[in-house]
Biotite code that builds the C-alpha atoms (Angstrom):
import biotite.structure as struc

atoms = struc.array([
    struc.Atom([-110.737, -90.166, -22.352], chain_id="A", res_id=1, res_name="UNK", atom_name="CA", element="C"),
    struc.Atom([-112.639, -91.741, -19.483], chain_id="A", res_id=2, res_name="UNK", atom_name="CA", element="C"),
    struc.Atom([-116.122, -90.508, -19.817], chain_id="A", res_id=3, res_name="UNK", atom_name="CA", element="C"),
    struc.Atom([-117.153, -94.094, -20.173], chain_id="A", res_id=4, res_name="UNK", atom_name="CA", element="C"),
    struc.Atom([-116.784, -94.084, -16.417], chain_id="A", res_id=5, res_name="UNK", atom_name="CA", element="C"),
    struc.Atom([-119.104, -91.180, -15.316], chain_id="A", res_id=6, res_name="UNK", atom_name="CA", element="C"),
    struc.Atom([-122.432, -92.869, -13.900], chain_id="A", res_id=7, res_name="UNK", atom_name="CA", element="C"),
    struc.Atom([-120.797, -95.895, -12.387], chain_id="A", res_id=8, res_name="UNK", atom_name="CA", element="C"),
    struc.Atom([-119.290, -96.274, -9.074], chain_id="A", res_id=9, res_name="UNK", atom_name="CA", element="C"),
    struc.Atom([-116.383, -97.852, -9.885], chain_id="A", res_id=10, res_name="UNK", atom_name="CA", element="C"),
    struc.Atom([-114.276, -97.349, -6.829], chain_id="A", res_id=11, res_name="UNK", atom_name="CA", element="C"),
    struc.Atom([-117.295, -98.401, -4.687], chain_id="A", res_id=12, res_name="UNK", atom_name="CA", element="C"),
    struc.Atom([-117.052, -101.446, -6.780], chain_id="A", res_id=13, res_name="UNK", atom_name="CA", element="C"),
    struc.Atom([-113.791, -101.989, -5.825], chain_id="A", res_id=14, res_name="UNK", atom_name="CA", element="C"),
    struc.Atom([-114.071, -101.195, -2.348], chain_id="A", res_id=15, res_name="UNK", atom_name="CA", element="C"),
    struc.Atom([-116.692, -103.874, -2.384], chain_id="A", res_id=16, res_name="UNK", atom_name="CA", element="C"),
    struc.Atom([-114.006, -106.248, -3.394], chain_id="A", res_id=17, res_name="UNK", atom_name="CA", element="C"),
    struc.Atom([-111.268, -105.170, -1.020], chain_id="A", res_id=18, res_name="UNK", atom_name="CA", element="C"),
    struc.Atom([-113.618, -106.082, 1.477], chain_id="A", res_id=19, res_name="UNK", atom_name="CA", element="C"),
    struc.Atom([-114.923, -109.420, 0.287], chain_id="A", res_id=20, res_name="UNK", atom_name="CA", element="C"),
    struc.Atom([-111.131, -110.132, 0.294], chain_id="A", res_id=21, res_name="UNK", atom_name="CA", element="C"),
    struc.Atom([-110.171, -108.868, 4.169], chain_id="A", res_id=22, res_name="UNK", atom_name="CA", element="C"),
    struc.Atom([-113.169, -110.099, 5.816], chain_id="A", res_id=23, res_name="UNK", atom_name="CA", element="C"),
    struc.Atom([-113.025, -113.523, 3.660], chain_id="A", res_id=24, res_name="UNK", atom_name="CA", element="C"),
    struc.Atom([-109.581, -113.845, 4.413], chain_id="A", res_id=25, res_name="UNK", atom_name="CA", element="C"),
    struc.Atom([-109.839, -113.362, 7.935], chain_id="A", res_id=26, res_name="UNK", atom_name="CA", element="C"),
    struc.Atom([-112.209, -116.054, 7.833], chain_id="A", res_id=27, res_name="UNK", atom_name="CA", element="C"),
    struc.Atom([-110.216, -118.903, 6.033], chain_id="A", res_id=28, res_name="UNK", atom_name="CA", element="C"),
    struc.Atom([-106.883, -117.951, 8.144], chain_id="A", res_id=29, res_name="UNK", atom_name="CA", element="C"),
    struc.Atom([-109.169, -118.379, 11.786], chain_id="A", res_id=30, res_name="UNK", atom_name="CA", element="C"),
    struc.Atom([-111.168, -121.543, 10.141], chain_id="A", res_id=31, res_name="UNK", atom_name="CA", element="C"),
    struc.Atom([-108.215, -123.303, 8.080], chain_id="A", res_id=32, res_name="UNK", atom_name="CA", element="C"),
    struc.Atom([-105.564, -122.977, 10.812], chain_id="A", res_id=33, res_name="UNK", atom_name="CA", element="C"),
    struc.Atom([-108.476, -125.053, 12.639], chain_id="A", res_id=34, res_name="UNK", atom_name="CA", element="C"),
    struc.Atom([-108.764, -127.731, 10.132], chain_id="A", res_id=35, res_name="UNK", atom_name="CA", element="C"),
    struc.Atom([-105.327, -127.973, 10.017], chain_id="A", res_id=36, res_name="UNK", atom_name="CA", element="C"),
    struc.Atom([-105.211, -128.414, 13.653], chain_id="A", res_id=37, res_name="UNK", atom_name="CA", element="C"),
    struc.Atom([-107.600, -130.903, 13.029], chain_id="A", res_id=38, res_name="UNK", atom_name="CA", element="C"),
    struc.Atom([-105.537, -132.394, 10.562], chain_id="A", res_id=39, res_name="UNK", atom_name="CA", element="C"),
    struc.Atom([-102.975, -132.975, 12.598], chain_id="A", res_id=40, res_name="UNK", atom_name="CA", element="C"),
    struc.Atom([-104.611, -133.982, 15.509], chain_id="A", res_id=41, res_name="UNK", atom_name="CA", element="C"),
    struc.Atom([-104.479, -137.542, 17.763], chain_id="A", res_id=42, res_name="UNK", atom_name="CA", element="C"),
    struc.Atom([-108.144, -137.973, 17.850], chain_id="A", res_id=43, res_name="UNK", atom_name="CA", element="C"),
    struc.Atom([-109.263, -139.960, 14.783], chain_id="A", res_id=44, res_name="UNK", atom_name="CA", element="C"),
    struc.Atom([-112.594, -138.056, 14.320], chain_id="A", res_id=45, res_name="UNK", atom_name="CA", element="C"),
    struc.Atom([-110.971, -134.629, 14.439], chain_id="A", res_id=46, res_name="UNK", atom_name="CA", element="C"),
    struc.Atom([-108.749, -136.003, 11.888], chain_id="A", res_id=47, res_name="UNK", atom_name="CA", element="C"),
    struc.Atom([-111.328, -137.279, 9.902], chain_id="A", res_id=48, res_name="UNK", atom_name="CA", element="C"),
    struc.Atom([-113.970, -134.360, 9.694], chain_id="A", res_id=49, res_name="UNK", atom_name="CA", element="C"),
    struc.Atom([-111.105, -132.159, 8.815], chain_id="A", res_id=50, res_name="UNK", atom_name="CA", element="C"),
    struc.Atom([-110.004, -134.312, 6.125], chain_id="A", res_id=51, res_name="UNK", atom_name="CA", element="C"),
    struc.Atom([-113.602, -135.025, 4.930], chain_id="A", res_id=52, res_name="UNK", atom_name="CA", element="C"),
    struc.Atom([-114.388, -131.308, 4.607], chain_id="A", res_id=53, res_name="UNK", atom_name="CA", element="C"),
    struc.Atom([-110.633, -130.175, 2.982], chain_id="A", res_id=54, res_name="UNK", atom_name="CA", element="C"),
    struc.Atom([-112.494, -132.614, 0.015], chain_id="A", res_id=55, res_name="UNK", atom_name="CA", element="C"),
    struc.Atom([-115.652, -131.353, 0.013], chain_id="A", res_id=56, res_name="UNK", atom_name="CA", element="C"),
    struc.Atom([-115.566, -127.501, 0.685], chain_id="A", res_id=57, res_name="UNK", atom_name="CA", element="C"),
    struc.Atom([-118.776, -125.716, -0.046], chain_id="A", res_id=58, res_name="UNK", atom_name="CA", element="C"),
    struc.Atom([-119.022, -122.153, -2.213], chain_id="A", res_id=59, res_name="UNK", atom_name="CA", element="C"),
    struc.Atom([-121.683, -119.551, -1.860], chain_id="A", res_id=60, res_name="UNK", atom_name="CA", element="C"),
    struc.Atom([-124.075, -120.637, -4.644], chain_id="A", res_id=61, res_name="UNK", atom_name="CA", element="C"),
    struc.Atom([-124.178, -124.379, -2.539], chain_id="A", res_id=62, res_name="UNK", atom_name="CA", element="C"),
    struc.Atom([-124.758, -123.220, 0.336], chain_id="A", res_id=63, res_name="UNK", atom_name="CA", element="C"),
    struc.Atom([-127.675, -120.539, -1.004], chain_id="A", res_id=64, res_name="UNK", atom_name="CA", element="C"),
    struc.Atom([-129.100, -122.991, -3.646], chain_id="A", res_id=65, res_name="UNK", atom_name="CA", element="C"),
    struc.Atom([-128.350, -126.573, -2.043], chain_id="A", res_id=66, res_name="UNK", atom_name="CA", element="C"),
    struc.Atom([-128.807, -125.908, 1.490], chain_id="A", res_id=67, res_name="UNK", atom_name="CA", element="C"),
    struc.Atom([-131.124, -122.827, 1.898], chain_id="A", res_id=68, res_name="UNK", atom_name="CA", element="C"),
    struc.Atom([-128.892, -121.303, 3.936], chain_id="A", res_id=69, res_name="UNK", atom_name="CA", element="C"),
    struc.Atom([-129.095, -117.684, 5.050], chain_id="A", res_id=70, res_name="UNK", atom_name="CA", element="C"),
    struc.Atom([-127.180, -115.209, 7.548], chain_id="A", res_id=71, res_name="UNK", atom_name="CA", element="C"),
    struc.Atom([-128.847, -113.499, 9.503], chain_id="A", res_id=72, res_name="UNK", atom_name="CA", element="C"),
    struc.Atom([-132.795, -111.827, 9.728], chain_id="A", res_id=73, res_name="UNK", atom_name="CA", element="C"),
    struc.Atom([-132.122, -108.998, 7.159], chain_id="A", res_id=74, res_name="UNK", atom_name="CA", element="C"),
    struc.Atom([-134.365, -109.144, 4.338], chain_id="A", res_id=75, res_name="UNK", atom_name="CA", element="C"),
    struc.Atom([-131.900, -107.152, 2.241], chain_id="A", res_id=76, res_name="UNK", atom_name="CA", element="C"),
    struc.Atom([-130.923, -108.990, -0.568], chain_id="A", res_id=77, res_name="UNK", atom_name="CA", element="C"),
    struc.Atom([-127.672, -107.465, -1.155], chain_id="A", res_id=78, res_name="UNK", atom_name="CA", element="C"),
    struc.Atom([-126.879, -107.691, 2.588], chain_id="A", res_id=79, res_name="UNK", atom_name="CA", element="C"),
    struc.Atom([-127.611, -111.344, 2.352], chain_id="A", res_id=80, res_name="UNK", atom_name="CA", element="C"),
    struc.Atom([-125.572, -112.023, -0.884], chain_id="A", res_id=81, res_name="UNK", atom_name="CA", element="C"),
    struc.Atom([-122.974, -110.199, 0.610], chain_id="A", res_id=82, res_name="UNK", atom_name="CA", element="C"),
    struc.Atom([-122.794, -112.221, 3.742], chain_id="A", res_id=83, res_name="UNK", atom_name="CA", element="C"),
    struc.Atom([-123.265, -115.545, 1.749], chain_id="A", res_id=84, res_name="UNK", atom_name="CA", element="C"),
    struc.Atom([-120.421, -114.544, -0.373], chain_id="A", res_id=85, res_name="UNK", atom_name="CA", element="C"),
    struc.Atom([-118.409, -113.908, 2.744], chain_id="A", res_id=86, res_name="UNK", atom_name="CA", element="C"),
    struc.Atom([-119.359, -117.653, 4.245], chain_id="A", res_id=87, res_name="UNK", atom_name="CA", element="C"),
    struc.Atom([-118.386, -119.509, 0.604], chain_id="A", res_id=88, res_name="UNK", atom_name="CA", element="C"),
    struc.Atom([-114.996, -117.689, 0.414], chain_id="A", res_id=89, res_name="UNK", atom_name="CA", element="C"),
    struc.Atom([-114.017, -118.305, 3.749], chain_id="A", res_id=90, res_name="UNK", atom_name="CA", element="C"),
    struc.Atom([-115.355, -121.835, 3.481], chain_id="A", res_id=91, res_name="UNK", atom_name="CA", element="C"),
    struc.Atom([-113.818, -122.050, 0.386], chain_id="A", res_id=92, res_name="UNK", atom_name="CA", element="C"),
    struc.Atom([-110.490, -121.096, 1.009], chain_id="A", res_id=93, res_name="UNK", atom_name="CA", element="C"),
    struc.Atom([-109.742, -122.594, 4.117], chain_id="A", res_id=94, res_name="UNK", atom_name="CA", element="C"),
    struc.Atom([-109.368, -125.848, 2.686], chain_id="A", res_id=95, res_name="UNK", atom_name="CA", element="C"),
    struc.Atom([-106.187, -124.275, 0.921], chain_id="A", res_id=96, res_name="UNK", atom_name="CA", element="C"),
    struc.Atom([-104.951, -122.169, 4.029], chain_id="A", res_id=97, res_name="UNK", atom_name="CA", element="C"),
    struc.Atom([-105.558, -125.520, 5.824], chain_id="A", res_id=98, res_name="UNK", atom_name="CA", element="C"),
    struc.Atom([-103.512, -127.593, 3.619], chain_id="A", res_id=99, res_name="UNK", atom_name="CA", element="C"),
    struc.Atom([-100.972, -124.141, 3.593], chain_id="A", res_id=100, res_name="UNK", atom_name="CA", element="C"),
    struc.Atom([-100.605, -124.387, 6.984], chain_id="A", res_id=101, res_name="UNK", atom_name="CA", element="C"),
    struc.Atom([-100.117, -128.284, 7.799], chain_id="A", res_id=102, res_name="UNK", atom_name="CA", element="C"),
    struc.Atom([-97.331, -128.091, 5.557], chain_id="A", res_id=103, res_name="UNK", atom_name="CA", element="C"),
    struc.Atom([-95.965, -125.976, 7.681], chain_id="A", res_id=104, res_name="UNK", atom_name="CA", element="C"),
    struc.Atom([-96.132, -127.979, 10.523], chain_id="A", res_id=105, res_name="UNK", atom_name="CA", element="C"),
    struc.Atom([-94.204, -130.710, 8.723], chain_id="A", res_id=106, res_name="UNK", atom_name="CA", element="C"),
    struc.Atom([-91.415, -128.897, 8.760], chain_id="A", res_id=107, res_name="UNK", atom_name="CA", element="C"),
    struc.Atom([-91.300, -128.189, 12.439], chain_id="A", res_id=108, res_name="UNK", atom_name="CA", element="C"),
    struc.Atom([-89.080, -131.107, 13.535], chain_id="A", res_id=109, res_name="UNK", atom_name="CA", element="C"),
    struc.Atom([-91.117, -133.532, 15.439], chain_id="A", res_id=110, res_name="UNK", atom_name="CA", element="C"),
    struc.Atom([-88.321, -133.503, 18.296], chain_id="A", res_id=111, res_name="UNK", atom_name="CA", element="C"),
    struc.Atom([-89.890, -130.071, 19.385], chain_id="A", res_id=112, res_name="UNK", atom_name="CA", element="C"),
    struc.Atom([-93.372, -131.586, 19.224], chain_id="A", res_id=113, res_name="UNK", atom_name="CA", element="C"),
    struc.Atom([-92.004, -134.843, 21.414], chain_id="A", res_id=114, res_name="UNK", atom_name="CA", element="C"),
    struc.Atom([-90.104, -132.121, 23.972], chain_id="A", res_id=115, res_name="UNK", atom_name="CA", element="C"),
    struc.Atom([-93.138, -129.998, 24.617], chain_id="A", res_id=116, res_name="UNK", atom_name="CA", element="C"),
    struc.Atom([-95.510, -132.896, 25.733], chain_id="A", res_id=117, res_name="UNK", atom_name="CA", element="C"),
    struc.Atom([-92.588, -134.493, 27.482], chain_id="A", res_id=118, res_name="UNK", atom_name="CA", element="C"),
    struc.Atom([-92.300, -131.114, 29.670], chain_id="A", res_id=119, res_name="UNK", atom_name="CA", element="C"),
    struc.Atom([-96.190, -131.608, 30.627], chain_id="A", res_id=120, res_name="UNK", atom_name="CA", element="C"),
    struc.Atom([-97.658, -129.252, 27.666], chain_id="A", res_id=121, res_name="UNK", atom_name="CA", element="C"),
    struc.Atom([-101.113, -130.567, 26.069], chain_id="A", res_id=122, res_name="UNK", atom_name="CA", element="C"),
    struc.Atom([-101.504, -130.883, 22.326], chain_id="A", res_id=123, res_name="UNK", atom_name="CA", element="C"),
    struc.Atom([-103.441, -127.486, 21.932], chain_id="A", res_id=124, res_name="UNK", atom_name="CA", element="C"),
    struc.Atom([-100.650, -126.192, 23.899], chain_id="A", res_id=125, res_name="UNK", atom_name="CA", element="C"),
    struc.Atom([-98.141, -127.581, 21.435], chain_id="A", res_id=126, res_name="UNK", atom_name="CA", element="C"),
    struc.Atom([-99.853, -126.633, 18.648], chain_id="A", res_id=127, res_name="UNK", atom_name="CA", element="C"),
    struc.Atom([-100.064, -122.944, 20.201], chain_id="A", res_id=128, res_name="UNK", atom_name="CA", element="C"),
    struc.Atom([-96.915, -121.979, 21.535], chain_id="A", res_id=129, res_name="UNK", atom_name="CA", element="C"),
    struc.Atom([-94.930, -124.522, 19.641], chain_id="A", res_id=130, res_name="UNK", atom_name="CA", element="C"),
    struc.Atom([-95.674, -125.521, 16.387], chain_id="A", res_id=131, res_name="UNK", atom_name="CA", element="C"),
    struc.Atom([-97.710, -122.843, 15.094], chain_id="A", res_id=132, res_name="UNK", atom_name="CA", element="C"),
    struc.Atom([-95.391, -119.602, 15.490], chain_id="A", res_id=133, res_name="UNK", atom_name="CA", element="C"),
    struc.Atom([-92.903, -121.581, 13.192], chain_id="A", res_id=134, res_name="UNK", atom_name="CA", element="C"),
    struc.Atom([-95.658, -122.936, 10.950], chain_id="A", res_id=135, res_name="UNK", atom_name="CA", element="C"),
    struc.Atom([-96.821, -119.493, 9.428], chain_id="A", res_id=136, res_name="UNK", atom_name="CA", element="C"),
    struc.Atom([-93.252, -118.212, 9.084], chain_id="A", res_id=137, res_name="UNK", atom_name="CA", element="C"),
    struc.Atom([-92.778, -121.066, 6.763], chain_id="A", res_id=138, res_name="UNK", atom_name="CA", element="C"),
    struc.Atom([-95.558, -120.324, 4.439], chain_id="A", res_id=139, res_name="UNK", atom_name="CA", element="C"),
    struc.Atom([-96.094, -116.877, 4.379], chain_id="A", res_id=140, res_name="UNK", atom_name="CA", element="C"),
    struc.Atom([-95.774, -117.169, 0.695], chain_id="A", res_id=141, res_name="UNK", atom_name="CA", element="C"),
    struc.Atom([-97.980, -120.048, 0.467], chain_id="A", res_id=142, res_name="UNK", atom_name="CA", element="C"),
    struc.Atom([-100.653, -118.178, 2.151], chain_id="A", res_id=143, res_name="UNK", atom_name="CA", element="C"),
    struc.Atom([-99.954, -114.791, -0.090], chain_id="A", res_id=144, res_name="UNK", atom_name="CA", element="C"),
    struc.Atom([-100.751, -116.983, -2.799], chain_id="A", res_id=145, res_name="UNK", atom_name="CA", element="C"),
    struc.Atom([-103.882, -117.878, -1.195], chain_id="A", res_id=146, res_name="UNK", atom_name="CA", element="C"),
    struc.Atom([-104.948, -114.100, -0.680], chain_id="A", res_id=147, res_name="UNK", atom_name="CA", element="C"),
    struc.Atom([-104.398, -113.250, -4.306], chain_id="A", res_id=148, res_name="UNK", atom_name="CA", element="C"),
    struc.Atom([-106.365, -116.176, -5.365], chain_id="A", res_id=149, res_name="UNK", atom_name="CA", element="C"),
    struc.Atom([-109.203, -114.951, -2.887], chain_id="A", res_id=150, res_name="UNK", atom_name="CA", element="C"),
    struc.Atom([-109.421, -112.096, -4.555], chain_id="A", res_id=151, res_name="UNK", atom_name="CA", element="C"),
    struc.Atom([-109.420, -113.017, -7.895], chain_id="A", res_id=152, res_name="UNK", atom_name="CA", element="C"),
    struc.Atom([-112.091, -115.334, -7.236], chain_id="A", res_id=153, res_name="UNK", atom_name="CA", element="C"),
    struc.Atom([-114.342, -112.131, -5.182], chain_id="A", res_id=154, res_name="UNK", atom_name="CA", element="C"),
    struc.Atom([-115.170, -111.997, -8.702], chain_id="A", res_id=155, res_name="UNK", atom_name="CA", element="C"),
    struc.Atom([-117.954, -115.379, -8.365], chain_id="A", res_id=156, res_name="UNK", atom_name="CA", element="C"),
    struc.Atom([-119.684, -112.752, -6.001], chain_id="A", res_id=157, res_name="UNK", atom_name="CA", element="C"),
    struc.Atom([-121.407, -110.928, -8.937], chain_id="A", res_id=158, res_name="UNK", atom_name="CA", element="C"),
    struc.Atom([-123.468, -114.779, -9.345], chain_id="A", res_id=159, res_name="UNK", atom_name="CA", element="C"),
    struc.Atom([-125.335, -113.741, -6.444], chain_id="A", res_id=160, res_name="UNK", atom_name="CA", element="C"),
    struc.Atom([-126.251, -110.151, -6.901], chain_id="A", res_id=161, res_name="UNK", atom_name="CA", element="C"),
    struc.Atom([-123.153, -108.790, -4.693], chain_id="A", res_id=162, res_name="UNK", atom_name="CA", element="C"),
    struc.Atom([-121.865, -105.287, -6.389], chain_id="A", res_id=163, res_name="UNK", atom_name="CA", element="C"),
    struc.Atom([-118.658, -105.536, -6.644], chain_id="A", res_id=164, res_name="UNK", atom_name="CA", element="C"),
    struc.Atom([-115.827, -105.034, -9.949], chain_id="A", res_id=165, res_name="UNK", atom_name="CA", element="C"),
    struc.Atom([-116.532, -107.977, -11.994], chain_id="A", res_id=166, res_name="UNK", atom_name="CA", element="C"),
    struc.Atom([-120.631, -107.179, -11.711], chain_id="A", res_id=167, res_name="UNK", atom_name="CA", element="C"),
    struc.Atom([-119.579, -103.563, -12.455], chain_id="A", res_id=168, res_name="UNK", atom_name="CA", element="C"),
    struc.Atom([-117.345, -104.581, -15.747], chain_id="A", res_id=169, res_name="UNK", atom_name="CA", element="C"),
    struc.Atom([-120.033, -106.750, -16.844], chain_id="A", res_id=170, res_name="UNK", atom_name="CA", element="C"),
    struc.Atom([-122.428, -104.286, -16.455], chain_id="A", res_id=171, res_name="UNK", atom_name="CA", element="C"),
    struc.Atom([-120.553, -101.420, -18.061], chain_id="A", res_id=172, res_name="UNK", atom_name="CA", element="C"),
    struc.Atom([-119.734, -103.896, -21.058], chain_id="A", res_id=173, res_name="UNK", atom_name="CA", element="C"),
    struc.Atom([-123.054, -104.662, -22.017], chain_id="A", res_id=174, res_name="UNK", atom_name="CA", element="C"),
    struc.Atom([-123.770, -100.293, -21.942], chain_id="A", res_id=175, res_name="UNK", atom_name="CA", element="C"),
    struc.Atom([-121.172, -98.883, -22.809], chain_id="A", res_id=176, res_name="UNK", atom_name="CA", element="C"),
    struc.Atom([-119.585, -99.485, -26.204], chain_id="A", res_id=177, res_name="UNK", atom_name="CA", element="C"),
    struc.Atom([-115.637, -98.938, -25.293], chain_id="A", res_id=178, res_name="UNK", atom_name="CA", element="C"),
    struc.Atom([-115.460, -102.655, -23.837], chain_id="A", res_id=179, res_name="UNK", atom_name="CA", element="C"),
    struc.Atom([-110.988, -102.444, -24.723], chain_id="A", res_id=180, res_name="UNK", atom_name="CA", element="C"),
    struc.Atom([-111.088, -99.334, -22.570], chain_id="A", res_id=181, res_name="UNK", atom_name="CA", element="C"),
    struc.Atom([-113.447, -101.033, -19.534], chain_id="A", res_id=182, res_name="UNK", atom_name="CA", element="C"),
    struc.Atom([-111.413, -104.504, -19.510], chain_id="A", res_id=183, res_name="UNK", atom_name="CA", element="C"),
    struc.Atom([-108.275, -102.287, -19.022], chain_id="A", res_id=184, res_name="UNK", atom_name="CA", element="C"),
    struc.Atom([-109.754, -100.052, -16.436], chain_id="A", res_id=185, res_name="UNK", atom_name="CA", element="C"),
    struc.Atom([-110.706, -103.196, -14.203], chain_id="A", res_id=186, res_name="UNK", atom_name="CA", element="C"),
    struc.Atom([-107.415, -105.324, -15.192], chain_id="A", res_id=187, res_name="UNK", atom_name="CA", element="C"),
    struc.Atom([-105.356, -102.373, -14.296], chain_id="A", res_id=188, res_name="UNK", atom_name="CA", element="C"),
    struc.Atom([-107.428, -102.425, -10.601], chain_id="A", res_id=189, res_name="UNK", atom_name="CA", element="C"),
    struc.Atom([-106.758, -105.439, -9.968], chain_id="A", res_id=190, res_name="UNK", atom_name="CA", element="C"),
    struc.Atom([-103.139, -105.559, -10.456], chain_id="A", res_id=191, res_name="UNK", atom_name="CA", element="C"),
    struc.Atom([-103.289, -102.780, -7.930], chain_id="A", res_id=192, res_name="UNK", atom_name="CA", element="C"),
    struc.Atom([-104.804, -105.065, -5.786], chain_id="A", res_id=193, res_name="UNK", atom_name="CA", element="C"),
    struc.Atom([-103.109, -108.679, -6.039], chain_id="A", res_id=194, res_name="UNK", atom_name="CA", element="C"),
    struc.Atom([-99.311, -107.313, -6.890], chain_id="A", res_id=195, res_name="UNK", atom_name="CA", element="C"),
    struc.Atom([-98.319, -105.008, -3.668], chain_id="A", res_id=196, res_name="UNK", atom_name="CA", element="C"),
    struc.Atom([-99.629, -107.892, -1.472], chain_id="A", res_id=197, res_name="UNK", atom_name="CA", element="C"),
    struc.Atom([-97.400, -110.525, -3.733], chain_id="A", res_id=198, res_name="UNK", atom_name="CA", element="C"),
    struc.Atom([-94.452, -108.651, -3.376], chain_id="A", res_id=199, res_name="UNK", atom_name="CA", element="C"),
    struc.Atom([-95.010, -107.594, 0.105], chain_id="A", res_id=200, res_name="UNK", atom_name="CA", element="C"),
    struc.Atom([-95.530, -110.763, 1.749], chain_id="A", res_id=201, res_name="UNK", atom_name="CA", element="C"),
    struc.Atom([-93.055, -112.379, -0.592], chain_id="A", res_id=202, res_name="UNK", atom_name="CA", element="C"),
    struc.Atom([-90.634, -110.461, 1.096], chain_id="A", res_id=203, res_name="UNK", atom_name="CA", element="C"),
    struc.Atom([-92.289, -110.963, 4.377], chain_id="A", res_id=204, res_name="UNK", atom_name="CA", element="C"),
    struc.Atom([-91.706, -114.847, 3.915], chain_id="A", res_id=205, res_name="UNK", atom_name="CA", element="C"),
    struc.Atom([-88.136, -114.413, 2.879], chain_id="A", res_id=206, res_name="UNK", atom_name="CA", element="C"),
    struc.Atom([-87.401, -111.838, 5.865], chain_id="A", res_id=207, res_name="UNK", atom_name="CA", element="C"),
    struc.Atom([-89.288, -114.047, 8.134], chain_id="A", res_id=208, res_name="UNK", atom_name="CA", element="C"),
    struc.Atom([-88.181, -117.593, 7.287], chain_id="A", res_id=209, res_name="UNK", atom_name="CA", element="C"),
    struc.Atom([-86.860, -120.219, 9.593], chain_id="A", res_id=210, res_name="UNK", atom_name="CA", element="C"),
    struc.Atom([-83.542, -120.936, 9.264], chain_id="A", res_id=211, res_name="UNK", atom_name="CA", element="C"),
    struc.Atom([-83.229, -124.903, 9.712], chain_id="A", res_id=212, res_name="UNK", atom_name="CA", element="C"),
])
């Protein structure tokens, strides 16, 4: 029934795109809980950069094709597409866990902000032991909605040469004459990827949730 699959390395395909998605999204957490430090930041420049780049994020094929830009010395041009995809997803996404996250920190009430610098703390400090703990508790979903849109869009990766399900499918469709049978094969693998981690952190948020 699935002979269509023998000769392609479908799993590694996958795999490719499991870790597209971890490493990207550790990535855009680290560099959108920045911005939205920035964000939310007294100093008018912080505030503005992060602002200016939450409205202009960059993807892979900009910075590759605009920019020139590369990662690293390796002449390997999967290694480089692969690291280039990794830099435009992060980049990409963090605008959203940015914007994620600062809503979070609206609903801290500002009275904990106020009592924190009034004890001596500095903003970083604030934003560390104070605000932030109660931030991501609040949008846990928000964010698991972020991570299932990262890897949904893993799938741009195949633009720039990088091996992973959606440059597999294509592949397979255009040799392979049971195209039903491959678009239900790689549908079916990504609901295995994207649904555990909705439900799962869905009930993560719920479980976790501040009660105000």
């Amino acid at each position: 029934m699935f002979d269509f699959l023998q000769g392609y390395d479908v799993l590694g395909a996958f795999w490719m795109t499991v870790k597209l998605t971890v490493l990207s999204a550790l990535g855009s957490l680290v560099w959108g809980t920045l911005l939205a430090g920035m964000r939310v930041s007294p100093v008018p420049l912080m505030r503005g950069f992060a602002t200016f780049y939450v409205n202009t994020v960059l993807t892979s094929l900009g910075l590759a094709d605009i920019f020139g830009a590369t990662m690293g010395a390796s002449d390997d041009f999967k290694v480089q597409g692969f690291r280039l995809a990794l830099l435009g997803l992060a980049a990409y996404h963090a605008a959203f866990v940015c914007e994620a996250v600062r809503s979070g920190i609206n609903t801290v009430p500002v009275g904990q902000a106020e009592a924190a610098r009034a004890i001596g703390l500095s903003f970083s400090q604030v934003l560390r032991i104070v605000i932030l703990p109660q931030a991501f508790r609040a949008v846990i979903t928000p964010l698991a909605n972020v991570l299932i849109a990262l890897t949904k869009n893993t799938t741009v990766a195949a633009a720039i040469g990088v091996a992973e399900a959606a440059a597999l499918m294509k592949t397979m469709i255009e040799n392979e004459a049971q195209t039903v049978a491959i678009g239900a094969v790689f549908a079916f693998g990504f609901v295995v990827l994207t649904l555990p981690t909705g439900l799962i952190l869905g009930w993560l948020g719920k479980r976790l949730a501040v009660k105000r």
